[in-house]
Structure formats: C-alpha cells, structure tokens
MIKOL-513597 format. One record per residue (C-alpha): residue number from 1; residue in one letter; x, y, z. Coordinates in steps of 0.02 Angstrom, whole numbers, plus 32768, in hexadecimal, padded with zeros to 4 digits. Example, Ala and Ser with C-alpha at 12.3 -4.5 7.8 and 13.67 -1.06 7.14 Angstrom:
REM MIKOL-513597
{1; 'A'; {8267; 7F1F; 8186}},
{2; 'S'; {82AC; 7FCB; 8165}},
***
This chain:
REM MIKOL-513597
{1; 'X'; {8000; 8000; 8000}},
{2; 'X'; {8097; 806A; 802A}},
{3; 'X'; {80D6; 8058; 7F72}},
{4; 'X'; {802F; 8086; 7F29}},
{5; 'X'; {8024; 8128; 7F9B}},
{6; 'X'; {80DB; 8151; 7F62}},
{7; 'X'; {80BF; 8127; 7EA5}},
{8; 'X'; {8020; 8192; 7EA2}},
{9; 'X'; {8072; 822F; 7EF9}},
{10; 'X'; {8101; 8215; 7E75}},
{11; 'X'; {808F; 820B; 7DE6}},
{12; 'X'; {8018; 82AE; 7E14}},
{13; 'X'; {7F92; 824E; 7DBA}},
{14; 'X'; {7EE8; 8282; 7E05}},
{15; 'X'; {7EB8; 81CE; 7E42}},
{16; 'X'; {7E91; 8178; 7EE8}},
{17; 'X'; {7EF3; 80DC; 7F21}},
{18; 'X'; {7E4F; 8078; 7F0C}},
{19; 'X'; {7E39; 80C6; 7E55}},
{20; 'X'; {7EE5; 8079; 7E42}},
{21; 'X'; {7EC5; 7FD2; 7E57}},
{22; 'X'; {7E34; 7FDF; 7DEB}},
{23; 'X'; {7E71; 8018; 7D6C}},
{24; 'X'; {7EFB; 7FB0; 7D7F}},
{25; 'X'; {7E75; 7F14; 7D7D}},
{26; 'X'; {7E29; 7F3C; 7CEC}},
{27; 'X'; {7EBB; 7F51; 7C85}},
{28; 'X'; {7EFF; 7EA7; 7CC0}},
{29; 'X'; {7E48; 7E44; 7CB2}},
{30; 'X'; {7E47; 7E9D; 7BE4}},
{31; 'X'; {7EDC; 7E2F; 7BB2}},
{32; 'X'; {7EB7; 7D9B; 7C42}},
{33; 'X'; {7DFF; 7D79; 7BF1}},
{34; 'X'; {7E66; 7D89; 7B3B}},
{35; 'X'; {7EC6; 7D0A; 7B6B}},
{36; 'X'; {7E45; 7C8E; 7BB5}},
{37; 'X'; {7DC8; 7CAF; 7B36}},
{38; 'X'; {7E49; 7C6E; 7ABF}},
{39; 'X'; {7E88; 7BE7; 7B2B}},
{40; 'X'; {7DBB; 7BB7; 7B2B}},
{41; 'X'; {7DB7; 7BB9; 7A70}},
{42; 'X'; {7E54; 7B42; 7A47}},
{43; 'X'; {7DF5; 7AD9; 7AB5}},
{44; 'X'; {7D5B; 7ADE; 7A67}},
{45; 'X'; {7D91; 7ADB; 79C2}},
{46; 'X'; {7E13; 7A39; 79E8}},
{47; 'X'; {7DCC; 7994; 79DD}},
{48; 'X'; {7DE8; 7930; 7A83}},
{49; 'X'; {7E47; 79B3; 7AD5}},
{50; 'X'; {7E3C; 79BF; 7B89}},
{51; 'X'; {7E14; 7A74; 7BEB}},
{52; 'X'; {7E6A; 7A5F; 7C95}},
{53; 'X'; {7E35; 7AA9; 7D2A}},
{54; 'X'; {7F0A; 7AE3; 7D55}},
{55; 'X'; {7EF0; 7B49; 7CA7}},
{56; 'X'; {7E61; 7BD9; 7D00}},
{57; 'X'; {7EC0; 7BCB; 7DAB}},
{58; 'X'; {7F65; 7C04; 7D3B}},
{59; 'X'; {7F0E; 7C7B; 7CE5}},
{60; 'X'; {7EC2; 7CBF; 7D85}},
{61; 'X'; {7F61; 7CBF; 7DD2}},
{62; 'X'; {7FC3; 7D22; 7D4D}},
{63; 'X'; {7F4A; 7D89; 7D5B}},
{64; 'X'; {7F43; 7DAF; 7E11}},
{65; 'X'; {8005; 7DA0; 7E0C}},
{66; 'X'; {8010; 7E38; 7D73}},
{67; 'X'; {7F82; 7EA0; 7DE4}},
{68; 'X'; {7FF1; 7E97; 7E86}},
{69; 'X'; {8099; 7ECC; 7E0D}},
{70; 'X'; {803A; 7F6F; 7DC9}},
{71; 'X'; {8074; 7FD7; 7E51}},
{72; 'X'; {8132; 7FA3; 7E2F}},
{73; 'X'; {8130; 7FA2; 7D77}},
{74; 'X'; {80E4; 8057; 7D82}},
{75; 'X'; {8173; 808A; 7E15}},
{76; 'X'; {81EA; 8057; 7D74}},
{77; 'X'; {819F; 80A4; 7CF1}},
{78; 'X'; {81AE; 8147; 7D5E}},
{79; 'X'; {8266; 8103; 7D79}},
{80; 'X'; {8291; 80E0; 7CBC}},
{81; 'X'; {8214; 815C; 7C67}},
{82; 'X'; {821A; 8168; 7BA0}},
{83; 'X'; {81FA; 8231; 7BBD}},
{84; 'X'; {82A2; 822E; 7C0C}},
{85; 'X'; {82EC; 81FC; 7B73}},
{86; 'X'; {830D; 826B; 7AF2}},
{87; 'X'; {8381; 820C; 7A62}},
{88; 'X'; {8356; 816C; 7A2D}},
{89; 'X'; {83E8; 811F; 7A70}},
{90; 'X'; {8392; 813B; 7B27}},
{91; 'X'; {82F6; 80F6; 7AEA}},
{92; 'X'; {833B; 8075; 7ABA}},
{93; 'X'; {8390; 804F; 7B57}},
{94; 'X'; {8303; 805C; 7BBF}},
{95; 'X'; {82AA; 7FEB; 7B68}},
{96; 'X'; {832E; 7F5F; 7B7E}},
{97; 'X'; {8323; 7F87; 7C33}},
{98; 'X'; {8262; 7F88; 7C38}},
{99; 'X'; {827C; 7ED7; 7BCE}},
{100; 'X'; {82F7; 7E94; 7C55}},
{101; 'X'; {826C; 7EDC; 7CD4}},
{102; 'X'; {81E1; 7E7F; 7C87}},
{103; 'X'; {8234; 7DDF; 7C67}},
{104; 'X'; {827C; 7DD8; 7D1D}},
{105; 'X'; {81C0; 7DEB; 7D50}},
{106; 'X'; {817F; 7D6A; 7CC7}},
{107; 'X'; {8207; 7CE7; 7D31}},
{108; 'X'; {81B4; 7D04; 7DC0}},
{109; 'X'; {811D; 7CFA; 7D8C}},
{110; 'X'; {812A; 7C53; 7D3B}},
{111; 'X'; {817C; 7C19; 7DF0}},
{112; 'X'; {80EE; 7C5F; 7E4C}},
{113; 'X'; {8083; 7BF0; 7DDC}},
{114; 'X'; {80CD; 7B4B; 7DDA}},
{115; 'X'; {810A; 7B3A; 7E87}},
{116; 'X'; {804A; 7B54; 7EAB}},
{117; 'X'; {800B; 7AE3; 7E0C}},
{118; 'X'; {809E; 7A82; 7DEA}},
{119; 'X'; {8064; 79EA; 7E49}},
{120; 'X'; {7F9C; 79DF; 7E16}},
{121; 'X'; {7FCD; 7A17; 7D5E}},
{122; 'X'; {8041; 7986; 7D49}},
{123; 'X'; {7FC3; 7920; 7D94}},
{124; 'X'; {7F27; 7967; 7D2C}},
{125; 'X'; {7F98; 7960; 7C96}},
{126; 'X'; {7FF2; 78C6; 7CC0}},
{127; 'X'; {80AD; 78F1; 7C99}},
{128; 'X'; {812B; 7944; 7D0B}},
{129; 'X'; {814C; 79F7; 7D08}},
{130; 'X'; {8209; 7A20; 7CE5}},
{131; 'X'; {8271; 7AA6; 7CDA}},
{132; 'X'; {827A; 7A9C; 7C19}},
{133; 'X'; {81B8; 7AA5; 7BF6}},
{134; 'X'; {81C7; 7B3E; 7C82}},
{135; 'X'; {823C; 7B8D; 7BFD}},
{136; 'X'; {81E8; 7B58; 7B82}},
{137; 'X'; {813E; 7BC6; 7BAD}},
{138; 'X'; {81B2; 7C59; 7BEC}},
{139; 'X'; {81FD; 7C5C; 7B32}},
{140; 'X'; {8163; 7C47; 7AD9}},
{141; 'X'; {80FA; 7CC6; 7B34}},
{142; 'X'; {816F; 7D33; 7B86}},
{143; 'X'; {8145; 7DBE; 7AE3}},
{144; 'X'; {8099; 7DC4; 7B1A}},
{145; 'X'; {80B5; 7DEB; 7BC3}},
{146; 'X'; {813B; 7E79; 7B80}},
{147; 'X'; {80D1; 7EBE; 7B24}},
{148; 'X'; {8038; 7ED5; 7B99}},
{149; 'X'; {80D1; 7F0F; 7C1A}},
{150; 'X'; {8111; 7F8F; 7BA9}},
{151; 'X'; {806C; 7FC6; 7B88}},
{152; 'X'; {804A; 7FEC; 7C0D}},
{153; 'X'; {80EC; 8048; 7C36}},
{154; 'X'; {80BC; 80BC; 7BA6}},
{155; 'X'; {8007; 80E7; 7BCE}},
{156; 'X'; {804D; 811D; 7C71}},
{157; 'X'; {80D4; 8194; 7C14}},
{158; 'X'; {804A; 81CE; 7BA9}},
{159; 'X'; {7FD6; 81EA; 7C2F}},
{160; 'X'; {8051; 8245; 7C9D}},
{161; 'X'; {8094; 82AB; 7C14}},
{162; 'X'; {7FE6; 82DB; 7BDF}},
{163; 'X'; {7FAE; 8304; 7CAB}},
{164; 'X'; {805F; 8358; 7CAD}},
{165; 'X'; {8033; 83C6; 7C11}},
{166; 'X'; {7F7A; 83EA; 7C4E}},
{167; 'X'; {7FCF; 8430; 7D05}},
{168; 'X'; {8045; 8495; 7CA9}},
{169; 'X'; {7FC0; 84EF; 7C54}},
{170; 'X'; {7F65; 8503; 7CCC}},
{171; 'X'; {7FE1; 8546; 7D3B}},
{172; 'X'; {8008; 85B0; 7C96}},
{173; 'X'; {7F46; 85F2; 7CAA}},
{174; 'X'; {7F4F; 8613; 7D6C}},
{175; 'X'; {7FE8; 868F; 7D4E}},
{176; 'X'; {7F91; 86E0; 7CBA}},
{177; 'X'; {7EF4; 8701; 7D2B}},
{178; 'X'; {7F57; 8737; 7DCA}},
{179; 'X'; {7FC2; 87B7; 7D3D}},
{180; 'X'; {7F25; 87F4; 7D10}},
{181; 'X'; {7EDD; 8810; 7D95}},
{182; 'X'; {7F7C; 8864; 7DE4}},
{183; 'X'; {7F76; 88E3; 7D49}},
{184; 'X'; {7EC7; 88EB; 7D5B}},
{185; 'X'; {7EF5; 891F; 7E0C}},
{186; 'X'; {7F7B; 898A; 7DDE}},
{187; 'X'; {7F2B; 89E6; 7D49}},
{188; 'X'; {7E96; 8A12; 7DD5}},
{189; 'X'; {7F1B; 8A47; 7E51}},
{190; 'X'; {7F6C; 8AB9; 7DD2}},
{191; 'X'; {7EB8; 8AFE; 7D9A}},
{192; 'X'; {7E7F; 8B1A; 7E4F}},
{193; 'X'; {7F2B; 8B6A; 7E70}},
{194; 'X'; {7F17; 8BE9; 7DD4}},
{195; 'X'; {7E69; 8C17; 7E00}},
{196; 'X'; {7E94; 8C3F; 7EC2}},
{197; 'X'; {7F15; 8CB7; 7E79}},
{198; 'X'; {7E8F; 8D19; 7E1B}},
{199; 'X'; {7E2C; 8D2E; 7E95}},
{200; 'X'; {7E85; 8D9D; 7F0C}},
{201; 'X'; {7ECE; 8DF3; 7E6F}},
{202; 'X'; {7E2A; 8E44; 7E33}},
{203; 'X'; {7DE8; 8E4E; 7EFB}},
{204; 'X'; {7E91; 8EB0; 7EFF}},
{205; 'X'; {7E7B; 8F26; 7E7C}},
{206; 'X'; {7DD6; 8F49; 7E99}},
{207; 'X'; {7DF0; 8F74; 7F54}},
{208; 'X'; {7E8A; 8FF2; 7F23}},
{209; 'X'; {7DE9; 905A; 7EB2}},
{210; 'X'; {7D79; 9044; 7F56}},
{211; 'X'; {7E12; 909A; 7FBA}},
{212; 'X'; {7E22; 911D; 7F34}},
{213; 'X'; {7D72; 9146; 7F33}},
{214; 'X'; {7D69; 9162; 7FF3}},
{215; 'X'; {7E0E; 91C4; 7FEB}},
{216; 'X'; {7D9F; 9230; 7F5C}},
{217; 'X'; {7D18; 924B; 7FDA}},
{218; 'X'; {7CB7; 91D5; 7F74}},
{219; 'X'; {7C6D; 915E; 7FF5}},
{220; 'X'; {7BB8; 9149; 7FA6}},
{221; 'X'; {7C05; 90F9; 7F1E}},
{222; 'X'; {7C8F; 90A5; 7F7F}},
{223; 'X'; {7C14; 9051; 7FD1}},
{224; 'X'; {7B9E; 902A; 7F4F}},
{225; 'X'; {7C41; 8FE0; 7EE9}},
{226; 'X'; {7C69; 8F6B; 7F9E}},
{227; 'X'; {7BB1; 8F33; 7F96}},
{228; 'X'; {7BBD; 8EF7; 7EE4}},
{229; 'X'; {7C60; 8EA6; 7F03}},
{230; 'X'; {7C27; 8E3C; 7F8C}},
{231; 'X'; {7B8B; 8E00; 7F27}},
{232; 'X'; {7C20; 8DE4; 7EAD}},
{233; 'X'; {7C84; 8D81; 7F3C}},
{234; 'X'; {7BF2; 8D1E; 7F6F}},
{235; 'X'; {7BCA; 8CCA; 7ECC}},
{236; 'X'; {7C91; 8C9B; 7EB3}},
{237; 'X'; {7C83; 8C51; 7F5A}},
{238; 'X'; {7BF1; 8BEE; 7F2D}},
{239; 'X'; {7C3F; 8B94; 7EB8}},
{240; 'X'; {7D00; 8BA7; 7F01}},
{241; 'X'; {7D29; 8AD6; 7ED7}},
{242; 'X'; {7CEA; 8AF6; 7E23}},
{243; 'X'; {7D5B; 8AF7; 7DA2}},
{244; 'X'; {7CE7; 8B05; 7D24}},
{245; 'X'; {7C2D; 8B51; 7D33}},
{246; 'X'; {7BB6; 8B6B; 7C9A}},
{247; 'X'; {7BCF; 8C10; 7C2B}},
{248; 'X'; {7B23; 8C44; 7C71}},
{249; 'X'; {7B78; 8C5B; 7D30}},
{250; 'X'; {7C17; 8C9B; 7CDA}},
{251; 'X'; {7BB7; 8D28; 7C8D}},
{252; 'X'; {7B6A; 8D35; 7D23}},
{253; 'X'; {7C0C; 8D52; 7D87}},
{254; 'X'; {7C55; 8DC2; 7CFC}},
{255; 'X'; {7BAD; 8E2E; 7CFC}},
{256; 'X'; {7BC8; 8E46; 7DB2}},
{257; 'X'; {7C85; 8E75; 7D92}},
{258; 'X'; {7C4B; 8EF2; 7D1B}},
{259; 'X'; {7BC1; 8F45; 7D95}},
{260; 'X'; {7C60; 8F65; 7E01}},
{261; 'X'; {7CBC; 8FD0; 7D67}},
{262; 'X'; {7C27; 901C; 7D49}},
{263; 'X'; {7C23; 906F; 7DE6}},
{264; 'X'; {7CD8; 90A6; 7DD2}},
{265; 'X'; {7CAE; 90F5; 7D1D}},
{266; 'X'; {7C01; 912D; 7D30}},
{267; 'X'; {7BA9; 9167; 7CA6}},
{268; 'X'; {7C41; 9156; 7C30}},
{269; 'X'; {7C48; 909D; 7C25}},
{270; 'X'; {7BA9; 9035; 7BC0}},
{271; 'X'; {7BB9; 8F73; 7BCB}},
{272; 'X'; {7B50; 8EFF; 7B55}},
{273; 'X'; {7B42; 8E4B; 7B5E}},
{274; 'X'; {7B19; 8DC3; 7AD7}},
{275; 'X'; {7B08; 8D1C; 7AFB}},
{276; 'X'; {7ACE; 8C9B; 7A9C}},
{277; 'X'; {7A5B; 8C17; 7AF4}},
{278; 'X'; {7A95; 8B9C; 7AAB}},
{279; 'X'; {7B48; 8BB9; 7AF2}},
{280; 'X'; {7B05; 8BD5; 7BA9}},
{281; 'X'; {7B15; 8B2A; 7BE5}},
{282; 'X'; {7BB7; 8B0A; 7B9B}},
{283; 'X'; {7C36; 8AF8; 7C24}},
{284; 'X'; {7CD0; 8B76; 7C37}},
{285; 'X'; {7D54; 8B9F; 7CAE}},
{286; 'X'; {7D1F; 8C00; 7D42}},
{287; 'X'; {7D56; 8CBC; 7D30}},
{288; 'X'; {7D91; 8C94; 7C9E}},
{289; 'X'; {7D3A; 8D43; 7C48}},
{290; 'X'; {7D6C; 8DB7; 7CEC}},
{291; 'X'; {7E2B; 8DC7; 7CAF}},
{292; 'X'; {7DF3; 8DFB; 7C00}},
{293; 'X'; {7D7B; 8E86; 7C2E}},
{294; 'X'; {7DE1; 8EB6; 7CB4}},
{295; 'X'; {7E5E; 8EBA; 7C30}},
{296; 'X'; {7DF2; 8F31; 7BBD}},
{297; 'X'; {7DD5; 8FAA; 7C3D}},
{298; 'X'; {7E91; 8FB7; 7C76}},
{299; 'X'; {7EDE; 8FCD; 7BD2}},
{300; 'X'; {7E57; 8FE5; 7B59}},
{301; 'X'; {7DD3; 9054; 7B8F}},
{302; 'X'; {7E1C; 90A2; 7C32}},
{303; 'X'; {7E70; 914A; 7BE2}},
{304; 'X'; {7DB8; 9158; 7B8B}},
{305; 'X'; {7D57; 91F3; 7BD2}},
{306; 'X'; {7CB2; 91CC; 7B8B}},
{307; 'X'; {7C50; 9140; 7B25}},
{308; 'X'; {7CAD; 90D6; 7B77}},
{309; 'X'; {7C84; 9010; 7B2B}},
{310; 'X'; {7C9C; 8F5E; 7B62}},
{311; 'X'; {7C16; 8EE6; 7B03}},
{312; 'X'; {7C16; 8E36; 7B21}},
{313; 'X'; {7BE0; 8DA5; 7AB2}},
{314; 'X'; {7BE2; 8CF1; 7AB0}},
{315; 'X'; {7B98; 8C6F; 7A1F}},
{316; 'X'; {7BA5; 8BCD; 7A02}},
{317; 'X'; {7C0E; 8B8D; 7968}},
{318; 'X'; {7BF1; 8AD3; 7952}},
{319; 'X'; {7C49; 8A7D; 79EA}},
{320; 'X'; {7CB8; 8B1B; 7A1A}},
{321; 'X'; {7C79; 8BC3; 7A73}},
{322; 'X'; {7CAD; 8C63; 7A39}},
{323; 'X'; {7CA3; 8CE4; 7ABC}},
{324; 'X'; {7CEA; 8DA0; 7A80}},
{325; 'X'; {7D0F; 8E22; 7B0C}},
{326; 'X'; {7D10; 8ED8; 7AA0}},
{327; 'X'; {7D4F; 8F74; 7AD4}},
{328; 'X'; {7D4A; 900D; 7A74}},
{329; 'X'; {7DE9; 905E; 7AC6}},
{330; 'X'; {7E74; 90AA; 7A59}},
{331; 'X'; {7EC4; 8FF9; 7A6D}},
{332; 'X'; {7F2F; 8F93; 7AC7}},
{333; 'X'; {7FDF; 8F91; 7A8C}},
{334; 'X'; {8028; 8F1A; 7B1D}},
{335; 'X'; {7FA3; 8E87; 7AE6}},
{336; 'X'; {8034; 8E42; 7A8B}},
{337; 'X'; {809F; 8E3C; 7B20}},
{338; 'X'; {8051; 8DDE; 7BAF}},
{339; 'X'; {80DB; 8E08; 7C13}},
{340; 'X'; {809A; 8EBE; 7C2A}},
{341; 'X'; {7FCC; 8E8D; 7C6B}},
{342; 'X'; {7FF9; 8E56; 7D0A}},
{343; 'X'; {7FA8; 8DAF; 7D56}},
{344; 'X'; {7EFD; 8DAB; 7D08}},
{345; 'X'; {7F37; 8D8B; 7C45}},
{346; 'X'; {7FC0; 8D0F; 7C55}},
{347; 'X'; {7F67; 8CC7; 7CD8}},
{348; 'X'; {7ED8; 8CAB; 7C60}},
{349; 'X'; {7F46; 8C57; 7BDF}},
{350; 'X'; {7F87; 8BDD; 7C49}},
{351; 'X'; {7ED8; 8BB3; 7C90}},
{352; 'X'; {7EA5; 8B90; 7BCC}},
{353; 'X'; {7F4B; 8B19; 7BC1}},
{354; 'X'; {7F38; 8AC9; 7C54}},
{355; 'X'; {7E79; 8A9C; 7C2F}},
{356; 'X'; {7E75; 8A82; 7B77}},
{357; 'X'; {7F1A; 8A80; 7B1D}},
{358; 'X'; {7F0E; 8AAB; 7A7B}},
{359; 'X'; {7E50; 8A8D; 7A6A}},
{360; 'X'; {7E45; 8B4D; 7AAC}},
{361; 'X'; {7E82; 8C01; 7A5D}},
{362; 'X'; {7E8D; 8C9B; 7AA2}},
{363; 'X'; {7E8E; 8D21; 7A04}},
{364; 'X'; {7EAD; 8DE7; 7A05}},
{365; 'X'; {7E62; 8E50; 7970}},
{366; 'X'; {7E96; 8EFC; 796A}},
{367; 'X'; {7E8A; 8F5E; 78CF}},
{368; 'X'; {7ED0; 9008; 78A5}},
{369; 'X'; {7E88; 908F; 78FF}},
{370; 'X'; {7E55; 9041; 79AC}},
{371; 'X'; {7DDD; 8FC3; 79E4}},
{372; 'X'; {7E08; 8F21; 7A46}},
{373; 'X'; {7DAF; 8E78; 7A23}},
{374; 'X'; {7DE9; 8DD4; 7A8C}},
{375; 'X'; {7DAD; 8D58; 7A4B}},
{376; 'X'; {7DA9; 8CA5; 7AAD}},
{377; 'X'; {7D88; 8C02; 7A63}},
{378; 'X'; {7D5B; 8B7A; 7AEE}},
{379; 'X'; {7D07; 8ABB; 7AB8}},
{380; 'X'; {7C64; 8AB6; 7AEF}},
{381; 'X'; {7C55; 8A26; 7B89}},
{382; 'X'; {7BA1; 8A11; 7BD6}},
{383; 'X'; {7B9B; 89F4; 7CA1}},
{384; 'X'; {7B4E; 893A; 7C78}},
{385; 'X'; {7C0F; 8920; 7C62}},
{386; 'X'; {7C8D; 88FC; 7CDB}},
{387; 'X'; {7CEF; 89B3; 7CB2}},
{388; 'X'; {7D84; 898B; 7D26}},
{389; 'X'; {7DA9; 88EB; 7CBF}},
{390; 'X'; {7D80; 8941; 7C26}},
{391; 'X'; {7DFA; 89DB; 7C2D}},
{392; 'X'; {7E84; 8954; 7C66}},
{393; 'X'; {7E68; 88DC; 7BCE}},
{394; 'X'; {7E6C; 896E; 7B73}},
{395; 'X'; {7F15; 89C2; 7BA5}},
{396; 'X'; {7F55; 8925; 7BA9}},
{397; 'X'; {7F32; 88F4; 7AF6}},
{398; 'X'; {7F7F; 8997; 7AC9}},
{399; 'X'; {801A; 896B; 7B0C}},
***
C-alpha cells in the first residue's frame, strides 16, 4: 500500500489508491479474458482435447500475479521513463532495461505458478513438469507478456505527459489571470491616484478667486461662488470610488464648475451646452471635461472683457463620443506645450492613456484669428459593462 501511495504522489495523476487498482484490474482482466477466450476456443475447436481445470487456476493466477506487480512496474516506468529520453540511443536503452524488467517478472511469474500447480497439473495432465517445458512456455509466450508490460509502461508516459502538459497550462492560465488582475489593479490605482490630484487642483484655484473676491470687498459673490462650489464638492464626493460615471453626471459636474466661473466673470461670460442623448449614457472619465474648460477660461477667454464664450457639445459618432469644449478667446498659444497649463491638461492626457490607449484622442483646432476648439474622442462603454476591466483590457491591448 506504501508503494501505491508513493507511486501516486510521484505520478500527480488525479486518482485515488482504490481507482488504482481498478484500473489496474481492468486492464489486466482485457488481455486475461483474451487469453482464456482463446484458450476456450482451441479447445472447442480440437477434437478430443481435454480443458483442465490447472489451465483457469493459471490463468487466474497470472492474472492476480500481473494485478499485484502494477504498482512496481509503474514505480519503473517513473524510474526508466521514455520522456526522459531524448535520442534514440536512450530509447533504446530503456527499452532493453524495461525488457530485462519484464522478463525477470515473466520468471517469476511462471515460478509462482508451477510451484502452486506443478503437482495437480502433472497429475491432471499425466506427465511431469520439468524445467525444460518451464522454458519452453517462458520462450514461447514471454512476447506477449512484453508487450502488454510495455504497454502499459507507455500509457503511463502518455498519460503523465498529457496530465503534465494540462498542469502546465493551467498554471500558465492562473499567472495570466493573477497578471491581469494585478494591472487591472494597478491601472485603477494609477486612475484613482490621477483623479485625487485634480481634485484639490481646481478646489485650489477656485478658493485663491474666493480669497480675491473678499480681499475686493466682494463677499456676496464670494459667498455665492463657496455655495456653488460645495454643491460642486458634494456630487464629486458622491461618486469619489468612480472612475468612470456616465457623460450625463459629467456634464453635470462640469455645469456646476462653470456656475462657479460664472460668478467670477459675471455678465461677460455665456456658456451653452449640447449634448446629444444618445451620448449621455456613455461612460467617461470622471472630471475628465473640468481641466479643459478650466483650460478655456485660463488661457483662452480670461483677457476677454466682454462676450465672453465657452459652448459645450457632445454627439455620438458610431461607437466613439465626440465632446468639443469652444472658447472664443484670442487663442491659446501654449496648447502645444503641455508643459506650460499646469496640472489639469497633462493630467488629462495621461488619464486618456491610462484608460484607453490609443482608442482615445485629445485634438486642438485653432485657426487664424482666435478661437479654441478641444476636441476629445472617448469609445463609448455603457455601465451594463464591467468599466474597470474594460479600460484595463483596453490599455493593455494598446501596449
């Protein structure tokens, strides 16, 4: 029992000790019942030949004797394996030794079976039982019992090779899942990290305008400007472990951002907003329009002392959504040097790469004469998707 234990552990085939011996039964009753069905039909088919009763007890006991050997021919096949062997001169010894293996076995066998049978075949049969008929049947049948001996050395190479194959893939799997999810992880992280630096950088800036309208004597609006920018606060706060939140809620945010500028400007600053409906369920990066029109105001439209612009539209194009933040200030000549707009710009980009990869654009347009329209390009995701898996597959196919 020991043996079978240690065989099995060897093996790492996915099998009790009982399913062992099973197994192990069956294969050896297959070529058993072969051989006493045609023992039966020489029989039958001879005239006045005798059946003897030693005949089924040797069968039974080769048999029994090949059953009880299964755990020690498998404990060499693990010893002497073919996979080991990669020339053919290796093969080719292992096979010898499996042959001197076998044969050794076959002896014993055949010993087993005539010390017990000797004496009542010789009788049945009525002529002694020597040595020479002994090698006799060990020469003349010794290539069947090789052959059902090797083959079963070589299902069990197959079989381990094939269980070895299957745990390598799926250990292969398991690491590709627990990757995954670590860049799924990590790609979150890095989002969560970028979006908890814009949020203190627009709180910032908009608390320095509170400070400079209370230093102006300006505390009506002041205040009116800290009301609107804790409505703001509250709804980022609602949804502060979002990453991504529909376009109808980002609008939402950015109309609240804008109420805040409004305040600062007056009467010289008009904002418009068109959105498409059918774009307003498409999931986008939180804040991901604040840094634009913050943008606009700082170095498009800020110099500007009247008409002041900033219009707003979004559409749906196919599978992508196009959202364009216009300004109609005298334009904004660092646009093609992020290094110049602070935080909320380059901070935007990176957001877009870190979600999307390539799959999103961020565009400028600024013809001759003034004007600024960003232009952002973003696939359209729906919330009945898993978003945090999505944006990962997604920067990771990029890469």
């Amino acid at each position: 029992m020991r043996l079978t234990h240690r065989v099995l552990q060897t093996s790492g085939l996915p099998m009790t000790v009982r399913q062992f011996w099973w197994y192990s039964f069956l294969y050896w009753s297959f070529f058993g019942l072969i051989w006493y069905c045609q023992a039966t039909m020489a029989w039958l088919l001879t005239p006045n030949a005798p059946m003897y009763a030693t005949e089924t007890l040797y069968w039974l006991i080769e048999l029994l004797f090949w059953w009880g050997a299964t755990p020690l021919i498998i404990l060499c096949a693990q010893r002497f394996s073919f996979l080991k062997s990669q020339r053919t001169q290796g093969v080719f010894r292992q096979v010898l030794t499996h042959l001197v293996i076998a044969a050794v076995l076959y002896g014993i066998e055949l010993l087993i079976e005539y010390t017990l049978l000797g004496s009542a075949m010789a009788r049945e049969q009525g002529r002694q039982i020597t040595l020479r008929r002994i090698l006799t049947v060990f020469s003349l049948s010794f290539g069947t019992a090789f052959a059902q001996y090797l083959l079963l050395v070589v299902c069990y190479n197959v079989l381990t090779y094939v269980n070895q194959l299957q745990a390598l893939k799926q250990q292969q799997l398991q690491t590709e899942l627990t990757n995954e999810q670590l860049k799924n992880q990590l790609a979150n992280a890095q989002l969560q990290a970028l979006k908890m630096q814009l949020n203190p950088h627009f709180l910032f800036n908009t608390l320095h305008t509170v400070v400079s309208l209370m230093l102006r004597g300006q505390t009506r609006r002041a205040a009116l400007m800290v009301t609107t920018l804790s409505d703001l606060l509250r709804g980022v706060l609602a949804r502060q472990q979002a990453n991504f939140i529909t376009l109808r809620d980002e609008i939402t945010l950015t109309r609240q951002y804008l109420s805040i500028q409004q305040i600062r400007f007056e009467d010289r600053l008009t904002v418009d907003f068109s959105i498409d409906p059918e774009a307003e369920e498409c999931l986008v990066p939180q804040l991901i329009l604040q840094p634009l029109v913050e943008n606009a105001i700082t170095h498009g439209i800020a110099d500007l002392t009247e008409e002041a612009r900033i219009q707003v539209t979004a559409r749906r194009v196919n599978e992508t959504v196009v959202i364009d933040v216009f300004d109609n200030g005298l334009g904004q000549e660092q646009l093609h040097d992020t290094s110049g707009l602070g935080l909320g710009l380059p901070n935007t980009l990176s957001r877009l790469q870190q979600a999307y990869g390539d799959r999103a654009q961020l565009r400028f347009e600024q013809p001759p004469g003034g004007t600024t329209t960003v232009t952002l390009l973003i696939p359209c995701q729906f919330s009945n998707e898993n978003p945090s898996f999505r944006h990962a597959s997604l920067s990771h196919a990029h890469h």
